[in-house]
KEBATOR-934755 format. One line per field, with one value per residue (C-alpha): residue number from 1; residue in one letter; x, y, z. Coordinates in nm, 4 decimals. Example, Ala and Ser with C-alpha at 12.3 -4.5 7.8 and 13.67 -1.06 7.14 Angstrom:
2
pos	c(1  2)
code	c(A  S)
u	c(1.2300  1.3670)
v	c(-0.4500  -0.1060)
w	c(0.7800  0.7140)
END
This chain:
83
pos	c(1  2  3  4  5  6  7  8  9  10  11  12  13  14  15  16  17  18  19  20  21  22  23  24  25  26  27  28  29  30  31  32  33  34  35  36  37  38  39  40  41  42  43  44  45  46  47  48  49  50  51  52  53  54  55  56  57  58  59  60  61  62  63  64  65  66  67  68  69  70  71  72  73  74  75  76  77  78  79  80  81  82  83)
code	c(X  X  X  X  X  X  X  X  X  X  X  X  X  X  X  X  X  X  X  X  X  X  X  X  X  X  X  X  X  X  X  X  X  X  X  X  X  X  X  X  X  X  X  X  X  X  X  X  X  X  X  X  X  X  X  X  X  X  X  X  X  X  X  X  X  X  X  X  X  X  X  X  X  X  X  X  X  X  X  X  X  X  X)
u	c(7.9637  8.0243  8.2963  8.5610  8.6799  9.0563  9.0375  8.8567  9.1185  9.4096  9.2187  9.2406  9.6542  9.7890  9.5125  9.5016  9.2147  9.0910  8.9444  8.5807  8.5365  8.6429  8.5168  8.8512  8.9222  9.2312  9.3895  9.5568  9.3775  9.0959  8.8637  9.0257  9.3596  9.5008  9.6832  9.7555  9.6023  9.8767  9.6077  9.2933  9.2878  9.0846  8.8272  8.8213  9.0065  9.1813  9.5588  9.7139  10.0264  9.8910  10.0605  10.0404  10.2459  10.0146  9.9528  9.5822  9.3665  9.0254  8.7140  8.4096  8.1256  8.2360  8.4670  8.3986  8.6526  8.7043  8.8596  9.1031  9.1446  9.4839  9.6495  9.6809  9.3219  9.2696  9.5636  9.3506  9.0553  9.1989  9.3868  9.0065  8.8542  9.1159  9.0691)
v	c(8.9260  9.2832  9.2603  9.5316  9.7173  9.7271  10.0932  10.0226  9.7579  10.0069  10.2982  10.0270  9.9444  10.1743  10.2609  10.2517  9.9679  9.9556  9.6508  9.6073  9.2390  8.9366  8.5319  8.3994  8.2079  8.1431  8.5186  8.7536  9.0708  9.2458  9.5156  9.8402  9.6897  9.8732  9.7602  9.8937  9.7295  9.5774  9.4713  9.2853  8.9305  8.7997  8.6883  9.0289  8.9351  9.2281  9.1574  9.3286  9.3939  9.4597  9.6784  9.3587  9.1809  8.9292  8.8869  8.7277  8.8917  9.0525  8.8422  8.9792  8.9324  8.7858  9.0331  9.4295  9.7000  10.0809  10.2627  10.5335  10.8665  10.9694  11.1536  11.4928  11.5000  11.4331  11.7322  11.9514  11.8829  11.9107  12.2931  12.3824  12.2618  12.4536  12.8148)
w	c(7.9898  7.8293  7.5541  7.5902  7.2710  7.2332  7.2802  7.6454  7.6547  7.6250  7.8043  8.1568  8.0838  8.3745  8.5594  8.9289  9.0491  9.3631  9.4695  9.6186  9.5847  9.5161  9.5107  9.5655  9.9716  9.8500  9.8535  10.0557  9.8364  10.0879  10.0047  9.9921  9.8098  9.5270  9.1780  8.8395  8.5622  8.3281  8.0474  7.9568  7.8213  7.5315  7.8328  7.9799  8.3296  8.4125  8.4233  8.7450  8.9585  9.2847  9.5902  9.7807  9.5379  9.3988  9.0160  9.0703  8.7674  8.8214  8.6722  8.5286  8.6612  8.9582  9.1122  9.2008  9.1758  9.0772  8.8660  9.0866  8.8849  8.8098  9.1062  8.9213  8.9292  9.2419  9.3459  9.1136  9.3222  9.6034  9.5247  9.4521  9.7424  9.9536  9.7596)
END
């Protein structure tokens, strides 16, 4: 398992994660679902408040997700594309 820094850790806190994958029959979270990261434990699960609701933390190494850049980059992109 990768160790984060705490500056990775604090670079994650408020990001937008979407999720790819996760080992977990028990939840209601499907590919696709987004979140905001809330923190990183001391075991590097990603701590989250998902759209859905649920609190469930991301695992590494077991679970897949992405990293969503922030919406004003995207509307940048997006005002270029359309010029």
């Amino acid at each position: 398992m990768e160790h984060l820094t705490s500056q990775q850790k604090e670079e994650l806190k408020g990001k937008r994660i979407k999720l790819v994958s996760m080992d977990d029959p028990h939840t209601n979270l499907e590919s696709g679902d987004m979140g905001t990261c809330t923190g990183v434990d001391d075991m590097n699960q990603l701590l989250m408040k998902w759209d859905r609701g649920s609190s469930l933390s991301l695992l590494p190494d077991v679970d897949e997700w992405e990293v969503i850049e922030e919406a004003s980059n995207i509307m940048k992109f997006e005002r270029f594309i359309q010029s």
